[in-house]
C-alpha positions in Angstrom: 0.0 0.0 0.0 1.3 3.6 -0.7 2.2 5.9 2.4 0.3 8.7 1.6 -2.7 5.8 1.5 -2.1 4.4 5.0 -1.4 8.1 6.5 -5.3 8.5 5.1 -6.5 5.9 6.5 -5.2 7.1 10.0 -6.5 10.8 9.3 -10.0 9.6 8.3 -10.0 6.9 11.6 -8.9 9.5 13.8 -12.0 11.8 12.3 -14.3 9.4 12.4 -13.2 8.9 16.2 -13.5 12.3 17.1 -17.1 12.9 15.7 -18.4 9.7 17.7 -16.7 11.3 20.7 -17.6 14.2 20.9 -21.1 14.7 18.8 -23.1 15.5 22.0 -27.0 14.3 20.3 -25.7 11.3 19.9 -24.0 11.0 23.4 -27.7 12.3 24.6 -29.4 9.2 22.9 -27.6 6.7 23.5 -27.3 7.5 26.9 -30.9 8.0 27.9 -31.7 4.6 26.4 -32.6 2.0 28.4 -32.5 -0.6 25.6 -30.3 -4.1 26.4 -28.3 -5.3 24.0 -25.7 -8.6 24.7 -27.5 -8.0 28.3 -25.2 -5.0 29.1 -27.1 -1.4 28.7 -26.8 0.4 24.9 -24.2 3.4 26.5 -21.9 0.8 27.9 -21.7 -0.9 24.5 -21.1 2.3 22.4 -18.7 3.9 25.0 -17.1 0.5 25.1 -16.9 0.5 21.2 -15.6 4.2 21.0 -12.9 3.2 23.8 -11.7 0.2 21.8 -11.6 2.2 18.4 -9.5 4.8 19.8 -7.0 3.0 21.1 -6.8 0.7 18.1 -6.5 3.8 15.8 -3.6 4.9 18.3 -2.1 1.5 17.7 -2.3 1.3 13.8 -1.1 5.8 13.7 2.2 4.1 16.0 2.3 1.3 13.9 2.5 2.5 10.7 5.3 5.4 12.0 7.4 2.7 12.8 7.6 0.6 9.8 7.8 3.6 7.9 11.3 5.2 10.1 12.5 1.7 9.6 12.7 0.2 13.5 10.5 -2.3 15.2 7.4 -1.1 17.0 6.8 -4.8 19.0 
């Protein structure tokens, strides 16, 4: 894959993140639900899920600056 690709694909992650974050209707939704899913409450799963995201897209952003410097991340 090119570099300027996989930089993208950090950008739009890290976007993407940041509008599920910090979009407050949506926070106000999902949080007055009262809906089950997986028998754990609908805010616990999407905080869960934004929590999980973020630090993957950390991961893959110190990822992909170490294979491209050349020296071993892990």
């Amino acid at each position: 894959m090119q570099q300027h690709f996989k930089y993208l694909i950090a950008r739009v992650w890290f976007l993407i993140n940041l509008f599920f974050s910090l979009y407050p209707p949506l926070y106000w939704e999902v949080g007055s639900s009262q809906k089950i899913v997986f028998g754990l409450p609908l805010s616990f799963i999407y905080f869960a899920a934004i929590a999980i995201s973020i630090t993957l897209s950390i991961l893959y952003a110190y990822w992909e600056e170490a294979s491209r410097e050349g020296w071993h991340a892990c």
